[in-house]
C-alpha positions in Angstrom: -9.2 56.2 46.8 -7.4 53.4 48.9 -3.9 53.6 49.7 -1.8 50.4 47.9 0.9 49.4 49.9 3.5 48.5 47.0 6.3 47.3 48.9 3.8 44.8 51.0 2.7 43.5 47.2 6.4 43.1 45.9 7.2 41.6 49.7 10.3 43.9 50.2 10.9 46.4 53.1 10.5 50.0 52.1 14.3 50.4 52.5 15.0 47.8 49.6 17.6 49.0 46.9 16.5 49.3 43.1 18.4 45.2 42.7 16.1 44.0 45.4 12.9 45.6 44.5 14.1 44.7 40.6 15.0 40.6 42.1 11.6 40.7 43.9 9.5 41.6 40.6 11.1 39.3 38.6 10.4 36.2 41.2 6.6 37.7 41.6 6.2 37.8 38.1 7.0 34.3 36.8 5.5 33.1 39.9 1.9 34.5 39.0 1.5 35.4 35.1 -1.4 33.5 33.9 0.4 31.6 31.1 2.5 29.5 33.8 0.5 30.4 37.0 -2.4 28.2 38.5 -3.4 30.4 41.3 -7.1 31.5 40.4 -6.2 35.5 40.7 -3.1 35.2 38.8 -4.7 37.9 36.1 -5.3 40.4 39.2 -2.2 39.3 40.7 -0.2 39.8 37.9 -1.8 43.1 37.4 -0.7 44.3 41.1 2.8 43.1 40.8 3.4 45.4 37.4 2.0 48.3 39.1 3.8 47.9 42.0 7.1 47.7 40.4 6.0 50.7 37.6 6.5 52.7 40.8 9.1 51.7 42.7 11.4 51.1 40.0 11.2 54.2 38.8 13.5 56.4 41.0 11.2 59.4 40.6 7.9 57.9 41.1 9.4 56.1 44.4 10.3 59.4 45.9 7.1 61.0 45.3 4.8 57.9 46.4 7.2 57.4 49.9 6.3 61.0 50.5 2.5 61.2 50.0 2.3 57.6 52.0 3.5 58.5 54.9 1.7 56.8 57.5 -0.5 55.6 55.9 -1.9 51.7 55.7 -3.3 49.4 53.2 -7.1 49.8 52.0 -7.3 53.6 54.4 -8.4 56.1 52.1 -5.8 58.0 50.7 -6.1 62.3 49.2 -3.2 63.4 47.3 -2.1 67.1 48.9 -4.5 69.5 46.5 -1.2 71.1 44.6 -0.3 67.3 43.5 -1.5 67.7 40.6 0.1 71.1 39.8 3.5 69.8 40.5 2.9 66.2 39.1 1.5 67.3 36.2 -1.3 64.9 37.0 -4.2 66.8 35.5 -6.0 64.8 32.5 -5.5 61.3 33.8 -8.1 58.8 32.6 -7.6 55.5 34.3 -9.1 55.0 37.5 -6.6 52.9 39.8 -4.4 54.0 42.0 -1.6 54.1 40.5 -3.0 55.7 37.2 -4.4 58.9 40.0 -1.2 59.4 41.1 1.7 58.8 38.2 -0.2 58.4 35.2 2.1 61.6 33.8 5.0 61.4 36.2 8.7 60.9 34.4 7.8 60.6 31.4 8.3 63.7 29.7 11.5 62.3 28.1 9.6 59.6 26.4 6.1 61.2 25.1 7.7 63.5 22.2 6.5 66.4 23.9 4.7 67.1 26.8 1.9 69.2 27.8 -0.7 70.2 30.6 -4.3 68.9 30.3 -6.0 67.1 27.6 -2.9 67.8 25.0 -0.6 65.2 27.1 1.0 62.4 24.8 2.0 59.4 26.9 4.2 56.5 26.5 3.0 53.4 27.7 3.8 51.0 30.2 6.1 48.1 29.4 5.0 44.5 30.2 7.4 41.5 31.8 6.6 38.1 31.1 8.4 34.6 30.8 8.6 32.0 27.8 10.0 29.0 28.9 11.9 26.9 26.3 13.7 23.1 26.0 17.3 22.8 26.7 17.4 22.0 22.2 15.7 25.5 21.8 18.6 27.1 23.7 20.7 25.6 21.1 19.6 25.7 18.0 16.6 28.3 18.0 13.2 28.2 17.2 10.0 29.4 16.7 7.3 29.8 19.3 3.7 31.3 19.6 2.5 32.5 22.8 -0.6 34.0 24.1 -0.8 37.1 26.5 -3.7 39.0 28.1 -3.0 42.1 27.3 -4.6 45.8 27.4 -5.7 47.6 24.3 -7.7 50.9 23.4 -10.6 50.2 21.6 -12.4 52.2 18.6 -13.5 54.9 21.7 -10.3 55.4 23.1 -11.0 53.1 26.4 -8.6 50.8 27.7 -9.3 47.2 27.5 -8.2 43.9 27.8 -7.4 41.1 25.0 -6.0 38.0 24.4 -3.1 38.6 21.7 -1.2 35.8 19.9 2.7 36.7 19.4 5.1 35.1 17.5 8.7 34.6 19.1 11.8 34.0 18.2 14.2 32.1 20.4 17.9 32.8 19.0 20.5 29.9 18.9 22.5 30.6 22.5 20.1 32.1 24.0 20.6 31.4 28.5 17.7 31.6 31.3 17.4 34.9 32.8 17.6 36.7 29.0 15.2 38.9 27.9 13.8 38.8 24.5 12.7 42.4 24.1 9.5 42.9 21.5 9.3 46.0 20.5 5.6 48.5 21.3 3.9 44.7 22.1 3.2 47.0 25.9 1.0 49.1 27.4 -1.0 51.4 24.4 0.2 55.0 24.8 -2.1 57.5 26.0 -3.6 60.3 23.6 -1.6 59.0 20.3 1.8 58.5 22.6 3.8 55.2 21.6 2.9 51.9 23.4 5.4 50.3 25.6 7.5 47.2 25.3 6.9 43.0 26.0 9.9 41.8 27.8 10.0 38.1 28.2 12.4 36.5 30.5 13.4 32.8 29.0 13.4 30.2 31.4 14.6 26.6 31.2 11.8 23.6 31.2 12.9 21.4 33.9 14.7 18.7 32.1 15.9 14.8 33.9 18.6 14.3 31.8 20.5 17.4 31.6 21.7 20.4 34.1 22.5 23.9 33.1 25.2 25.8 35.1 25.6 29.5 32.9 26.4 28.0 29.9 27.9 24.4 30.8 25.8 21.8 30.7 25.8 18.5 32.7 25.0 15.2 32.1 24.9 11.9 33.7 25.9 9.1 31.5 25.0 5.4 32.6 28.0 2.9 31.7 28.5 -1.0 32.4 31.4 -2.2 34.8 33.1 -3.3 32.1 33.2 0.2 29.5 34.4 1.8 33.0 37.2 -0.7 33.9 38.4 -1.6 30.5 37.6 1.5 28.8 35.4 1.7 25.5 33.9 4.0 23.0 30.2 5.0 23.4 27.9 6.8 22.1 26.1 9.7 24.1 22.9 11.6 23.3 23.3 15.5 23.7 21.5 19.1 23.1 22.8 19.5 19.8 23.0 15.3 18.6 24.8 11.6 19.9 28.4 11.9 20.1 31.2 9.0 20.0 33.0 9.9 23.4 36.0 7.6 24.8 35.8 5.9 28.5 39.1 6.2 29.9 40.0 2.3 31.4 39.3 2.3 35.2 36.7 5.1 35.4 34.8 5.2 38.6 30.8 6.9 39.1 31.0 10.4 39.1 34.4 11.0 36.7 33.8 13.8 34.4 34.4 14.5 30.8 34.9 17.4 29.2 33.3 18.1 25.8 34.7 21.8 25.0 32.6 24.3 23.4 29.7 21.6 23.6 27.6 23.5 26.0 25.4 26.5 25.0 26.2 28.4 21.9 26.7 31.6 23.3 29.1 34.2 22.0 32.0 32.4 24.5 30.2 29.0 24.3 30.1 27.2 27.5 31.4 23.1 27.3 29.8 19.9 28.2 30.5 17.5 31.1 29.4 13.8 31.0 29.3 12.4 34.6 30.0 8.9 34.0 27.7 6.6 36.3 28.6 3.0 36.8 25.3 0.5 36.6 25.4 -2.6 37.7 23.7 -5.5 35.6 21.1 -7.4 37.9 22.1 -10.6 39.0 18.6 -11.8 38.0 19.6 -15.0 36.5 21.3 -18.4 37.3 24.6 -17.4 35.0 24.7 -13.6 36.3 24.8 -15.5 39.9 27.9 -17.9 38.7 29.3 -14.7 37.1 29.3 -12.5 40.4 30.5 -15.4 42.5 33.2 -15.6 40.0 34.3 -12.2 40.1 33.9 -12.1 44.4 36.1 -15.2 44.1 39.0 -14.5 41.6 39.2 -10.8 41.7 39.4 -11.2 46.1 38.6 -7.1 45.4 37.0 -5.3 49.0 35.6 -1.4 48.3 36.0 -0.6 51.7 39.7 -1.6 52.7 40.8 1.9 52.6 37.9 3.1 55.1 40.0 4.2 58.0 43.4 3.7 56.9 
């Protein structure tokens, strides 16, 4: 077999800590899976990146594979020692990658429900990490979604292949980007009758103009005229969870905030809402705006800048 060369796939140096390696998968990962992805290998590179990190996030599986790839490089052939398998418990494997050769049965004896050598092994399998990405509303209120992974699967004679498979999510109310929504044996199929593993899905935010997520505060820029920001007024605001009646304090400037607690995401210590006010002038696009904007130049005698280098 050829020797894979997991920490040039994840991008990390071979001395990367488990938070690295973990940081790196997670970036690869929502950069490449196929439901997001336009890169025309994202299946295979997708693929790659979960095998990768099946190794070397696994503490046990790392130390083995740094000591059978010493010195060795990408794509050179690679042959385990010959008492791998004895001390791997390797014997039996069925798939014929890589990684499958090598740590098909490593660390997982305290998953399988009992462990044997040979053709009597039960094996978990592997979990899969996706992302769902969700609207700002979905964060607050919940909802529904249906999404559609290629996954793997054993068919009627036990081989291992792959299917498109239509899931039905829930997003809970408060939910924040970077979650996980955990569904439980929607993984890998288990190996001789052994459990399959886990979908994790990693929520991320839709990019949205109007609104900015910092944890669980939101952000957003309201537009007012001159005159709601000098004189003050009540207006109404569209938000994530409906329009609210909010109060513009008299002589606001661009970039005031406002507080809205609690109004940010639901989450069990709900985060609040800011409202950036941001002054719009009206367009002096007509004969009376003109007279009006002389008027003010004239009888207000106001300069902006007379502070500048006071």
């Amino acid at each position: 077999m050829e020797y894979k060369d997991y920490y040039k796939v994840l991008g990390v140096e071979r001395t990367a800590s488990a938070d690295e390696i973990k940081k790196a998968y997670r970036k690869l990962v929502r950069q490449y899976h196929p439901d997001i992805s336009k890169h025309k290998d994202a299946d295979a590179k997708t693929k790659e990146i979960n095998e990768a990190y099946d190794v070397l996030g696994d503490a046990e599986k790392r130390a083995a594979y740094d000591e059978l790839g010493r010195g060795y490089r990408p794509g050179q052939e690679f042959r385990p020692p010959p008492d791998w398998g004895s001390q791997f418990d390797v014997n039996g494997a069925e798939a014929n990658d890589f990684f499958a050769d090598l740590f098909a049965h490593v660390g997982r004896r305290g998953r399988t429900g009992g462990a044997g050598m040979g053709g009597g092994f039960r094996m978990a399998g592997e979990d899969i990490h996706a992302a769902i990405a969700i609207d700002l509303r979905d964060a607050y209120q919940g909802a529904s979604r249906t999404v559609t992974l290629r996954v793997p699967e054993q068919d009627a004679a036990g081989r291992t292949v792959t299917r498109d498979k239509t899931l039905s999510v829930t997003i809970p109310k408060g939910i924040t980007p970077g979650q996980q929504l955990r569904m439980k044996g929607q993984g890998h199929p288990g190996v001789k009758g052994g459990p399959a593993g886990d979908l994790y899905l990693e929520v991320q935010l839709n990019p949205d103009a109007r609104y900015r997520l910092e944890g669980t505060n939101v952000y957003e820029n309201v537009p007012v005229a001159p005159w709601e920001a000098a004189l003050g007024a009540s207006i109404s605001v569209p938000t994530p969870s409906g329009p609210v009646e909010v109060t513009v304090p008299p002589g606001s400037q661009s970039g005031r905030k406002l507080r809205l607690k609690g109004r940010g995401i639901p989450a069990a210590q709900p985060g609040d809402l800011y409202l950036i006010l941001d002054v719009v002038l009206p367009p002096a696009s007509s004969d009376r705006a003109r007279e009006l904007y002389q008027a003010m130049a004239r009888d207000l005698a106001f300069n902006p800048r007379e502070r500048i280098g006071a």
